[in-house]
C-alpha positions as CSV (number, residue, x, y, z in Angstrom):
1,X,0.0,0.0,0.0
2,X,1.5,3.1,-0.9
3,X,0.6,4.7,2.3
4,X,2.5,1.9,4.2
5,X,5.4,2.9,2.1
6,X,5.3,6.5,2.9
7,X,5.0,6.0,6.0
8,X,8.2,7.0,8.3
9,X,10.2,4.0,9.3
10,X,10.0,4.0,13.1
11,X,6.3,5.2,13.5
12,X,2.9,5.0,11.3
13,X,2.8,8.7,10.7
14,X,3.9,9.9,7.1
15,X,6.1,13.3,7.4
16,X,4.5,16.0,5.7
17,X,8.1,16.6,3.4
18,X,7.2,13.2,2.0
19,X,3.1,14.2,1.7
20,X,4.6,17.2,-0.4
21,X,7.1,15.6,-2.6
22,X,4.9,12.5,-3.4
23,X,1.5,14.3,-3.2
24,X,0.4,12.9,-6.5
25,X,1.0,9.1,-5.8
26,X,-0.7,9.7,-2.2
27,X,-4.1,11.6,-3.0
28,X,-7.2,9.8,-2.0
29,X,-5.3,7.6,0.2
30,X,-5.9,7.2,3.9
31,X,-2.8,8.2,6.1
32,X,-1.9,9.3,8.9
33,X,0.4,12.8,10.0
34,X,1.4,14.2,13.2
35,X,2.4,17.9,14.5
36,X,1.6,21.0,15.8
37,X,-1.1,23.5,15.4
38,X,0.3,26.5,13.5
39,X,-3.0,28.8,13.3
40,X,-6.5,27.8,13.4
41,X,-9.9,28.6,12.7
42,X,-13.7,27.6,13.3
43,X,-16.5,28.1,10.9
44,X,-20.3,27.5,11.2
45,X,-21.3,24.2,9.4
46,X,-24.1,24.8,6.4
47,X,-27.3,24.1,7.3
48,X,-28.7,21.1,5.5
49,X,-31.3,22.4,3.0
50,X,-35.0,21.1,4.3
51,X,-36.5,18.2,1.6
52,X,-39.0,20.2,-0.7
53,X,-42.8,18.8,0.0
54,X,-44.8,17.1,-2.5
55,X,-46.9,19.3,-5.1
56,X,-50.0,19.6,-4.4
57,X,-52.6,19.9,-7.1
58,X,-55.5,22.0,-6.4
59,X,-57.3,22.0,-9.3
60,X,-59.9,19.7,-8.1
61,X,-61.6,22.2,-5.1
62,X,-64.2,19.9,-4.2
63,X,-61.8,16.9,-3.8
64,X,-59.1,19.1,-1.6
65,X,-62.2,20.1,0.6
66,X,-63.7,16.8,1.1
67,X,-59.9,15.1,1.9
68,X,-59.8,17.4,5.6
69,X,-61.2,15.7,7.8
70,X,-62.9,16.8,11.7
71,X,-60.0,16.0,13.6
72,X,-57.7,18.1,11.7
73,X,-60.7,20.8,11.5
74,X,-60.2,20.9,15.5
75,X,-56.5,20.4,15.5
76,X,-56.5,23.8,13.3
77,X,-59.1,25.7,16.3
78,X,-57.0,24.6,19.1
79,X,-55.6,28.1,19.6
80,X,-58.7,29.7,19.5
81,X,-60.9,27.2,21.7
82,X,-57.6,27.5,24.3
83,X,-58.6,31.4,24.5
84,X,-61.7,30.7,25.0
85,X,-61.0,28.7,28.1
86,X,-58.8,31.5,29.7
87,X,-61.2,34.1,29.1
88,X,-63.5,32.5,31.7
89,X,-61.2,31.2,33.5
90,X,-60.8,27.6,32.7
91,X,-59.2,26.4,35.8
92,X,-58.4,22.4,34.7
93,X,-56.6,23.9,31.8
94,X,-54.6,26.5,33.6
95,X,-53.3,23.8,35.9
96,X,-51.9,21.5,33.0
97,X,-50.8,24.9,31.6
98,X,-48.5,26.0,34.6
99,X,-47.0,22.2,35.1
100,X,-45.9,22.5,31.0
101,X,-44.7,25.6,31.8
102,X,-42.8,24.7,35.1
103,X,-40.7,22.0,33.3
104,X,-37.4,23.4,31.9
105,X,-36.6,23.8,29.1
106,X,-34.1,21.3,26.9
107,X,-30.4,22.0,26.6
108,X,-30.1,23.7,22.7
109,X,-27.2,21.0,21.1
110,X,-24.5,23.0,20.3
111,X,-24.4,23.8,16.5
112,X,-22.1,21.5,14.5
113,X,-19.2,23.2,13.3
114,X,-15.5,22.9,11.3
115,X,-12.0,23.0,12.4
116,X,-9.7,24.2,9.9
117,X,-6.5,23.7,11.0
118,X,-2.3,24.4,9.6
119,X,-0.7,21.4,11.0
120,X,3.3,22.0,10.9
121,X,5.5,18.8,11.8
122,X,9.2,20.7,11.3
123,X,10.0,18.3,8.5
124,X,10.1,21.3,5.8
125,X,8.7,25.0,5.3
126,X,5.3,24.1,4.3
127,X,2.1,23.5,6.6
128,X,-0.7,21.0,5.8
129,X,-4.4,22.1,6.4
130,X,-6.7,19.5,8.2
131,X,-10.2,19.8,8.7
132,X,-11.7,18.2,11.5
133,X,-15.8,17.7,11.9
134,X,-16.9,19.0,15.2
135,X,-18.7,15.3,15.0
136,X,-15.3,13.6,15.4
137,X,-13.5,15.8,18.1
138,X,-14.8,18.6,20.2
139,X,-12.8,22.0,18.4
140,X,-11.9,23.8,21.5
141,X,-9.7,21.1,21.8
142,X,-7.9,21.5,18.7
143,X,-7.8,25.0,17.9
144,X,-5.0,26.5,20.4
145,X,-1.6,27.2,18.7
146,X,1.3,24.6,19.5
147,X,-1.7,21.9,20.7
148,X,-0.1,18.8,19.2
149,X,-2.1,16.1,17.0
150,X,-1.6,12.7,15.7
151,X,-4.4,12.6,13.0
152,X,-6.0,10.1,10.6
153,X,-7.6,10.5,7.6
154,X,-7.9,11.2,3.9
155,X,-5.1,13.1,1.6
156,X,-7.5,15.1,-0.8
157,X,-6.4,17.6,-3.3
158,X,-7.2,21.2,-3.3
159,X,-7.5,23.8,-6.4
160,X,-3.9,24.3,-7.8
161,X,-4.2,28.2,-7.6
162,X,-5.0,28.1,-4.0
163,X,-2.5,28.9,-0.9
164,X,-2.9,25.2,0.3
165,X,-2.7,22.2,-2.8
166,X,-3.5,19.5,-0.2
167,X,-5.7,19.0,2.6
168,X,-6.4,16.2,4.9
169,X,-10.2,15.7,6.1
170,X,-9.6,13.8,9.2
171,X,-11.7,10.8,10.2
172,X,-10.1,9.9,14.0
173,X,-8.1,12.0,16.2
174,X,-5.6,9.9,17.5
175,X,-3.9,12.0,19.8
176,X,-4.4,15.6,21.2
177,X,-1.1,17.4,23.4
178,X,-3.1,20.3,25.1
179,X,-1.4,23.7,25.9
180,X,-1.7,26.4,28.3
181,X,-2.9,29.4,26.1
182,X,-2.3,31.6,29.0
183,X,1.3,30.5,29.6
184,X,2.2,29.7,26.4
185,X,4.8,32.1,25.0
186,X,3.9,31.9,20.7
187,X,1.1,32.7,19.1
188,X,-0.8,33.7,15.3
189,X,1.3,36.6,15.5
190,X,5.2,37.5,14.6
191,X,7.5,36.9,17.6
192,X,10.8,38.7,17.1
193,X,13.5,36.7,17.7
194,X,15.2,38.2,20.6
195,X,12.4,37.5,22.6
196,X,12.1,34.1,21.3
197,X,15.6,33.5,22.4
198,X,13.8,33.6,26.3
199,X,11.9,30.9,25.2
200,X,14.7,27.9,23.6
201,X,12.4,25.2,24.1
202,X,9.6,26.4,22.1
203,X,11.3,28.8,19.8
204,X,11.9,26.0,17.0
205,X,8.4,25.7,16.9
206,X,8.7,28.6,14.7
207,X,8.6,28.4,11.1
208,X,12.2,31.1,11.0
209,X,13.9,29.1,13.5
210,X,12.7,25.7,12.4
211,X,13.9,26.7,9.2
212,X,17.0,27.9,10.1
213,X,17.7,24.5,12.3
214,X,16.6,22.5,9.4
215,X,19.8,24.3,7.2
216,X,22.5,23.9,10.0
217,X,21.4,19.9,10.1
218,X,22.1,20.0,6.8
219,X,25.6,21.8,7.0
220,X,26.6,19.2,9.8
221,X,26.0,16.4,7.3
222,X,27.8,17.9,4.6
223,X,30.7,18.7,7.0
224,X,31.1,15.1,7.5
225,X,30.2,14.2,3.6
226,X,33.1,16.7,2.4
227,X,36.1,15.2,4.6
228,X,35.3,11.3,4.4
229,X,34.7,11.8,0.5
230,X,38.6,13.3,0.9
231,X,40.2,10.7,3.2
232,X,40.1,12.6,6.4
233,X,39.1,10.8,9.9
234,X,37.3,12.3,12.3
235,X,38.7,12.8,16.1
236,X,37.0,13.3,19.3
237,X,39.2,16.4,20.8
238,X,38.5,16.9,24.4
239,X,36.4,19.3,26.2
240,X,38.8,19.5,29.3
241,X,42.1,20.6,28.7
242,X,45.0,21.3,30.7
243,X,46.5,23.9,27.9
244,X,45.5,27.3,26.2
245,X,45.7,26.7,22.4
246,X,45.9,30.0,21.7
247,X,48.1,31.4,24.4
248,X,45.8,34.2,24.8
249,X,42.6,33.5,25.6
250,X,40.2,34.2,28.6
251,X,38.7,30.6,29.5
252,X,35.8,28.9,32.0
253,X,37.7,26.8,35.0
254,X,37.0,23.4,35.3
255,X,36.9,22.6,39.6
256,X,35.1,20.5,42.0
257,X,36.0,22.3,44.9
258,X,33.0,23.3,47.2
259,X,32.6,27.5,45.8
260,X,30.6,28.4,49.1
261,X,32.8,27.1,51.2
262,X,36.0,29.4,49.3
263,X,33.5,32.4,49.2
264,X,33.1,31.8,52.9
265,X,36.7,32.1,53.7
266,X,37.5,35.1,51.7
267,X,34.4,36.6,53.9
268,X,35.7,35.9,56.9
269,X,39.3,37.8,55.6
270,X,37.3,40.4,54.7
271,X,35.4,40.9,57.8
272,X,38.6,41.0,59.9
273,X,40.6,43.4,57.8
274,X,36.8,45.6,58.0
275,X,36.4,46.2,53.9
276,X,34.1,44.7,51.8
277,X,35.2,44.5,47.8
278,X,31.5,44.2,46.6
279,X,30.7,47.8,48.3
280,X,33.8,49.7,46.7
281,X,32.8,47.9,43.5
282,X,29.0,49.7,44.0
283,X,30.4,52.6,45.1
284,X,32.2,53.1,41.9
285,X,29.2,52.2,39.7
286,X,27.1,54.7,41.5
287,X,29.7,57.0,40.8
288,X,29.9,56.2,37.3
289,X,26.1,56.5,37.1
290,X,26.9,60.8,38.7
291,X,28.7,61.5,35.9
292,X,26.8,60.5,33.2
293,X,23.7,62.5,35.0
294,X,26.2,65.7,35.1
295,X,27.3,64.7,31.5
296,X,23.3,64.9,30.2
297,X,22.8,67.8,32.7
298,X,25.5,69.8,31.6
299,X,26.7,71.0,34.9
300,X,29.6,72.8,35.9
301,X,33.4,71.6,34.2
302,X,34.6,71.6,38.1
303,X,31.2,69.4,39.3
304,X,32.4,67.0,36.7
305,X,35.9,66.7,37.0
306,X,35.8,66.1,40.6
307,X,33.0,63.9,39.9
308,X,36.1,62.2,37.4
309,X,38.5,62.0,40.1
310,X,37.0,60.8,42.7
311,X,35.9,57.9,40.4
312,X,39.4,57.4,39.7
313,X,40.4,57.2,43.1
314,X,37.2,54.4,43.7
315,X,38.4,51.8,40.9
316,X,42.2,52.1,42.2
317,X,40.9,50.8,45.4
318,X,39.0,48.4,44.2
319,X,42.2,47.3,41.9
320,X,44.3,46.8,44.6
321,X,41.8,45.4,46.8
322,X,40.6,42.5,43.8
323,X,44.3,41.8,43.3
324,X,44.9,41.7,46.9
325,X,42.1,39.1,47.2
326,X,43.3,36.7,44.6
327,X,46.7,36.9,45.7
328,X,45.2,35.4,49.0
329,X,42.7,33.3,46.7
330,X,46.0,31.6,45.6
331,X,47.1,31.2,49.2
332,X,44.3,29.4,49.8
333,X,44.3,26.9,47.1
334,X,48.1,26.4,48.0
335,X,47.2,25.5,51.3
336,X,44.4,23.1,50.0
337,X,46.9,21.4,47.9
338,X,47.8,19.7,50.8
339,X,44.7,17.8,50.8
340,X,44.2,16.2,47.4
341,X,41.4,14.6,47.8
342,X,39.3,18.0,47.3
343,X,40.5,17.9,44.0
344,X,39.2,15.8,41.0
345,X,42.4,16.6,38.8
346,X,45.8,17.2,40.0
347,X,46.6,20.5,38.4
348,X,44.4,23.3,37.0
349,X,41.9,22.3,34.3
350,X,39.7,24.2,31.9
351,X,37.3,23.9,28.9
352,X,39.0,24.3,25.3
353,X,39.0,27.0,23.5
354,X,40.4,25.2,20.3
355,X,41.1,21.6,19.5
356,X,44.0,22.5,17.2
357,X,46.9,21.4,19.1
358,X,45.4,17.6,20.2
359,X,44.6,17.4,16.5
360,X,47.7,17.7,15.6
361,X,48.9,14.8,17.8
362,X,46.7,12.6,15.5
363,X,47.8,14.5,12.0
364,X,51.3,13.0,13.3
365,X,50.2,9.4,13.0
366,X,46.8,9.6,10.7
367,X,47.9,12.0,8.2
368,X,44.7,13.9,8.2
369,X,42.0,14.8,10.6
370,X,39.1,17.1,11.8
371,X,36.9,17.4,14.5
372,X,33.8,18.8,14.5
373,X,32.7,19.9,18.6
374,X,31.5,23.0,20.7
375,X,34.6,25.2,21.8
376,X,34.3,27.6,25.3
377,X,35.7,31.3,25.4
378,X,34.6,33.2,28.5
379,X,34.4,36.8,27.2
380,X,32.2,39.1,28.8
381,X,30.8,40.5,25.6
382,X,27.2,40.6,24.1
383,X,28.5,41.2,20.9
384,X,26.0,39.6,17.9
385,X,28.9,37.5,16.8
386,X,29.9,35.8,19.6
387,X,28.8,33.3,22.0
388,X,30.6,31.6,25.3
389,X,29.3,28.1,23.6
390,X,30.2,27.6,19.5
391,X,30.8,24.9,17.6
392,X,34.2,24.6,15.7
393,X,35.2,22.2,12.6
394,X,38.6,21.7,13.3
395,X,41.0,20.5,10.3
396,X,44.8,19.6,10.7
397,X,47.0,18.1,7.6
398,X,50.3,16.3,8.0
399,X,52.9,17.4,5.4
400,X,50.7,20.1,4.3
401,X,51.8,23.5,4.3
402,X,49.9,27.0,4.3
403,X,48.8,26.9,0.8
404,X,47.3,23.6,1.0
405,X,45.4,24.5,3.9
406,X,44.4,28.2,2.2
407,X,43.0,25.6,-0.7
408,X,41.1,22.7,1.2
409,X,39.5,25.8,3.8
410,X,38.1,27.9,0.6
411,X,37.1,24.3,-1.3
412,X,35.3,23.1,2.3
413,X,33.6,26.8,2.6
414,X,32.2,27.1,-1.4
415,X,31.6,23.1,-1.0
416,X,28.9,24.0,2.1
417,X,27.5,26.8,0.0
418,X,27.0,24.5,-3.1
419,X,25.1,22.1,-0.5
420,X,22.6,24.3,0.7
421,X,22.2,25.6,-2.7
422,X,21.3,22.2,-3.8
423,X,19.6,20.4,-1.0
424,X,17.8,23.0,0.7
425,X,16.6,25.1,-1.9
426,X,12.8,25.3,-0.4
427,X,14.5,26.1,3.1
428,X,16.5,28.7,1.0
429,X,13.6,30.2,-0.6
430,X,12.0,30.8,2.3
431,X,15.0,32.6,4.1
432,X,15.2,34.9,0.8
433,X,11.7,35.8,1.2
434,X,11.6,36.6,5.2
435,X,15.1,37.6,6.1
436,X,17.9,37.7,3.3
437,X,16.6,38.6,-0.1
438,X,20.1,38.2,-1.1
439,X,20.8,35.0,0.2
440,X,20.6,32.7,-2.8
441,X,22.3,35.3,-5.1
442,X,25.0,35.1,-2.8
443,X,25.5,31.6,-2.4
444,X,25.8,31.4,-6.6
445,X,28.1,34.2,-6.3
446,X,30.2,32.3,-4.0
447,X,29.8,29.1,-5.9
448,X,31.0,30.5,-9.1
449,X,33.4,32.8,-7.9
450,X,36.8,32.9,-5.6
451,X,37.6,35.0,-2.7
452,X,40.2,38.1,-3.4
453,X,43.2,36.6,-1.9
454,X,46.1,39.6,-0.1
455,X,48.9,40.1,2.0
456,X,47.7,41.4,5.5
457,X,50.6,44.1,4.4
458,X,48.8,44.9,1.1
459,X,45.6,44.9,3.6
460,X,46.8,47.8,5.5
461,X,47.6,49.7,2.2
462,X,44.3,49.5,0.7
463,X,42.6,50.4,4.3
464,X,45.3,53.2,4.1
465,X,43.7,55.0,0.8
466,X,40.2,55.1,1.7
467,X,39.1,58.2,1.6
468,X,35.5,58.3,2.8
469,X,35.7,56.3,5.8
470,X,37.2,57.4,9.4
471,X,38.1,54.7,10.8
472,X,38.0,54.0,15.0
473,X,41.6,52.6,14.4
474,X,44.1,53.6,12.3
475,X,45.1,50.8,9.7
476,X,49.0,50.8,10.3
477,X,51.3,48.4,9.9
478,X,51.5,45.9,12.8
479,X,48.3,47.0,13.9
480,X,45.5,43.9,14.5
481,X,42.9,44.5,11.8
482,X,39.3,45.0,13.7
483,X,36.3,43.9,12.5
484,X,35.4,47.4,11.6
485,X,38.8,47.3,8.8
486,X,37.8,43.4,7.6
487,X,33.9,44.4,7.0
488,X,35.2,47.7,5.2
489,X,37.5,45.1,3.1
490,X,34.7,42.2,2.3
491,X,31.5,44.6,1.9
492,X,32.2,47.6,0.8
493,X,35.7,47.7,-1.2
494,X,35.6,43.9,-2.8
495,X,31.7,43.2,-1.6
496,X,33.0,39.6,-1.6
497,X,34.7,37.0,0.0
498,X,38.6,38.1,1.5
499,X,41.4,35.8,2.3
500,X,44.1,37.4,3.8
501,X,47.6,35.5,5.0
502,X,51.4,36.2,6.7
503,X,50.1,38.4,9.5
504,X,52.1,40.1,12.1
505,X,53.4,37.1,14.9
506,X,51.6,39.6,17.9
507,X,48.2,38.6,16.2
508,X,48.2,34.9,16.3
509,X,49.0,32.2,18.2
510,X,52.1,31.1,19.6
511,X,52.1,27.6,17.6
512,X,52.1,29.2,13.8
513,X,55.4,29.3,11.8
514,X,56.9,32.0,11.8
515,X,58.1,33.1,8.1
516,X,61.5,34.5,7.0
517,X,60.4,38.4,6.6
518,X,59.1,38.0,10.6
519,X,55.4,37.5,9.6
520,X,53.7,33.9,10.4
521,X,52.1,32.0,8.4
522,X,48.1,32.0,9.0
523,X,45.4,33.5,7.2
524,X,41.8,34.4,7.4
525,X,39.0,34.3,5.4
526,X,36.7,37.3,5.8
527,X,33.1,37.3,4.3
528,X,30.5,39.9,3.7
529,X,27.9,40.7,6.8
530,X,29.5,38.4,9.2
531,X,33.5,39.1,8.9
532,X,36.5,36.3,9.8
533,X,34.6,33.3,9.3
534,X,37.6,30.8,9.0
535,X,41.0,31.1,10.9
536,X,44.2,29.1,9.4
537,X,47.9,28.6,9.5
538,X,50.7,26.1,9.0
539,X,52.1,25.2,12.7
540,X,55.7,25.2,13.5
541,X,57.3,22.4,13.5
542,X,60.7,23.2,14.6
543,X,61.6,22.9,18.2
544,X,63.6,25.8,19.3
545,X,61.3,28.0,17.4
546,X,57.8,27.4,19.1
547,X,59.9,26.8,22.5
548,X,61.2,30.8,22.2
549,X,57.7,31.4,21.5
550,X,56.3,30.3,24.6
551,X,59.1,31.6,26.6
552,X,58.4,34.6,25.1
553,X,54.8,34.5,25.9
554,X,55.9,34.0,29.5
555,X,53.1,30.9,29.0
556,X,54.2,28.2,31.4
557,X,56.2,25.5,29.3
558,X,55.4,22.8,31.8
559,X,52.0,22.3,30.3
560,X,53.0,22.3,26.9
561,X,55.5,19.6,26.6
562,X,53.7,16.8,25.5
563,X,53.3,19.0,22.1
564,X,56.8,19.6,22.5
565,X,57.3,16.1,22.2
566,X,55.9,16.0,18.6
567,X,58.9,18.0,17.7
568,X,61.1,16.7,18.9
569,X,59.8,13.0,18.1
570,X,59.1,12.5,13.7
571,X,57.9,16.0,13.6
572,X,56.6,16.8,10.0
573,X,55.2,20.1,8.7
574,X,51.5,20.4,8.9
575,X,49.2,22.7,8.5
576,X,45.1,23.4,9.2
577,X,42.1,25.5,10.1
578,X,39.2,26.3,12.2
579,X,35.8,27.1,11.1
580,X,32.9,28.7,12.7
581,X,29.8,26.4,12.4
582,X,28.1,29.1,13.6
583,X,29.0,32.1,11.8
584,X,28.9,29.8,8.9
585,X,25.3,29.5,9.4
586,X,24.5,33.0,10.3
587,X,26.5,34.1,7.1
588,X,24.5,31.8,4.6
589,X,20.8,32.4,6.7
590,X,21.4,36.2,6.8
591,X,20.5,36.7,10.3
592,X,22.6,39.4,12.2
593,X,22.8,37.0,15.7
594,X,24.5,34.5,15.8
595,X,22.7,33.6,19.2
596,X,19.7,32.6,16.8
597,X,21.0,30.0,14.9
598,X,22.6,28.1,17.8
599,X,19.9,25.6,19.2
600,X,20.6,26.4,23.0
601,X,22.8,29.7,23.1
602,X,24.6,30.1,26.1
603,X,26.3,33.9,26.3
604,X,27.4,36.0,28.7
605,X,24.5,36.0,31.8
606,X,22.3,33.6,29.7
607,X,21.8,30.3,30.3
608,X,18.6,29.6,30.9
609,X,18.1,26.2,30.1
């Protein structure tokens, strides 16, 4: 039956993707589809017409007058002979009257009605009407958005020039999920997404964010489809790490220890020295909050200043005062050392910010790998591009040097576009229609096309003739390009992709090769609307040149010796980069956050679930 057929493998429902995409094969069959109520309405059912009584021929007078007989002679007076008997006061019919009178009334039946409802399962864009007969399930039941239904019944077509091609007239209700109307947070109405992102657990409920989580699936799969069809294997990198990749970086501590019982100590220190950190810290917010009241006031230059000053004074106490606590923080946790067993790990643990450096462990004996995982940076920012919680693709190449990794990053980046082009075009269309009407044009663009590729020294020189644009920072050389100079660079100048390589060795990590004119080799490639979406660079394989980088760094060498080891054990040159899954997907969805394409954002104060 071709109903058992379409029917998804590990329950009797058929998706409605498949009802779409095989509608012709499945109309007038009987199946059965399961979802959520998108928007609903209730009409009236028509009135059945009353049956039309026989003709009556009355050309024959006599015949009509002799067919009526006494009794329906009397039935005809009744009204009048009742009048009669009220008039003089009838009393046996009064009585009967009153008891009629004192019984109450019948209930009215409620008036049979239709539920037309847009049933949405998250499968694709499109919603399936269903109209349910107020005979086979009570409508108040069904109407409420988000109610879920498992329904059964007939797949009927619907006038081709119509909103909806299919319907499904629904025979048994097989399942109703009630809501809360009151409580629940969507409704008909457009939610805007940053209040959605309040409400993660319902949010994908939403034909945008659905959408939009439909696309990144889709990525993840063709991540995985791009580096097996090129001989890569894929590599677990750990969450906990003992090591900054990056040398730089602020990251979340991993610890077990009991927090109240540390806060409680620093408390007590606090009490007997009589100062108190968190009420400097107000002090000096309160003060900060004076001085923007004199700023909007305009008030005196002397009010002002002092108001400056004494500010001043409050966050150099409060300085002294935080670096006085953590220096007896430490003293603490020295002492504690003493007693291991408060400890889970022996040393200091955190959570990664990059996988790069484990990878390469494994690019020393499998020749080429990735990992695909989240990544943790714990920056105190609510900027739209960043997150504390992102997912990286992580490659690493052994005997591959920064060319070869410039080349596999740009053929990875067009081969994701060319997916989505290809496999999510309905998805697409309806991002180009509701939030990007540029999206698809872009993604042929990008498809067809190849990023301008520069020196981060011929960079500088084209930031350095623009004319009609102040920058905040100057583009000199050695200066870190901001994402203010990269934006200028991919949507304005080249309104394109931009791959720029051989930066300045103070802008990247300590682990990248440093080149013979005192650059290192690592590039990035910058994209229109979102800026550095990849990060890249061939790592240093010799010895005394990544151990004079860490020394330099003052980054404590202890930690990094096991990566020291791969030098100085069959080191090779190898090369890689890092994607941002996330930024990937905000750059081909054309969303501005990238909190709303990550399924469960987690950013700085937010983590609500």
């Amino acid at each position: 039956m071709a109903t058992q057929e379409a029917a998804f493998k590990y329950s009797n429902r058929v998706l409605l993707k498949t009802l779409f995409e095989r509608r012709d094969e499945l109309i007038g069959q009987r199946v059965i589809v399961g979802g959520w109520v998108k928007s609903s309405k209730e009409v009236q059912k028509p009135l059945t017409p009353p049956t039309t009584p026989p003709l009556v021929d009355d050309t024959d007078d006599d015949k009509k007058t002799k067919d009526v007989s006494c009794v329906e002679i009397l039935q005809s007076r009744i009204p009048f002979i009742r009048n009669i008997f009220d008039v003089f006061g009838g009393s046996g019919y009064n009585t009967s009257r009153k008891k009629r009178d004192s019984v109450p009334p019948k209930p009215v039946p409620p008036k049979p009605t239709i539920a037309y409802l847009q049933l949405t399962d998250g499968s694709c864009v499109a919603s399936l009407q269903v109209v349910v007969d107020s005979s086979v399930a009570i409508p108040s039941n069904l109407l409420p958005t988000g109610t879920s239904l498992l329904v059964e019944g007939q797949l009927e077509q619907l006038s081709p020039q119509g909103k909806h091609v299919i319907k499904l007239t629904a025979e048994k209700v097989l399942h109703i999920g009630k809501v809360d109307s009151d409580k629940y947070p969507l409704s008909k109405k457009l939610v805007p997404l940053e209040m959605l992102r309040d409400y993660s657990q319902f949010r994908h409920r939403t034909t945008t964010v659905a959408t939009v989580m439909r696309i990144r699936s889709a990525m993840s799969f063709a991540t995985h489809s791009f580096f097996n069809n090129h001989g890569f294997f894929e590599v677990q990198v750990p969450i906990i790490t003992t090591t900054d990749c990056e040398g730089f970086s602020n990251m979340f501590q991993v610890t077990t220890l009991d927090q109240k019982a540390e806060k409680k100590k620093l408390n007590t220190i606090h009490e007997t020295e009589g100062v108190n950190l968190e009420l400097v810290k107000a002090a000096a917010k309160e003060k900060s909050n004076q001085i923007e009241n004199l700023k909007r006031t305009e008030s005196n230059r002397e009010a002002l200043a002092a108001a400056i000053q004494d500010l001043r004074k409050t966050n150099e106490l409060a300085s002294q005062m935080e670096a006085k606590e953590k220096k007896k923080l430490g003293t603490l946790f020295k002492e504690d050392k003493e007693d291991s067993s408060k400890y889970f790990f022996s040393c200091q643990t955190y959570l990664t910010v990059s996988g790069r450096l484990h990878l390469g462990s494994y690019a020393c004996a499998l020749g080429n790998v990735y990992s695909f995982g989240p990544r943790f940076q714990a920056d105190k920012t609510d900027s739209a591009k960043h997150a504390a919680e992102m997912w990286m693709v992580e490659v690493e190449m052994a005997f591959a040097q920064l060319k070869d990794s410039m080349n596999c990053a740009n053929d990875f980046f067009k081969y994701l576009c060319t997916w989505v082009f290809e496999n999510c075009f309905e998805d697409m269309k309806f991002v180009a229609k509701r939030i990007d009407h540029n999206c698809i044009n872009r993604l042929m663009e990008i498809t067809s096309g190849s990023p301008e590729m520069m020196t981060y020294n011929e960079a500088i020189d084209v930031l350095r003739k623009v004319e009609d644009k102040k920058f905040e920072t100057n583009p000199e050389s050695g200066v870190v390009l901001t994402s203010e100079h990269l934006s200028y660079l991919a949507d304005t100048i080249y309104k394109k992709p931009v791959m720029i390589y051989n930066y300045p060795k103070e802008a990247k990590p300590f682990y990248i090769r440093l080149n013979d004119d005192g650059t290192v080799a690592a590039f990035d490639l910058v994209v229109p609307k979102v800026g550095t979406i990849i990060s890249g660079s061939q790592n240093e394989e010799r010895l005394h040149m990544i151990s004079s980088r860490i020394n330099e760094l003052g980054l404590p060498q202890e930690k990094y010796e096991w990566y020291l080891d791969l030098r100085r054990n069959g080191t090779v040159k190898h090369s890689g980069f890092t994607l941002r899954f996330d930024l990937m997907v905000l750059f081909i969805t054309g969303l501005t956050n990238v909190r709303d394409v990550i399924p469960f954002p987690r950013s700085y104060g937010k983590a609500n679930n």
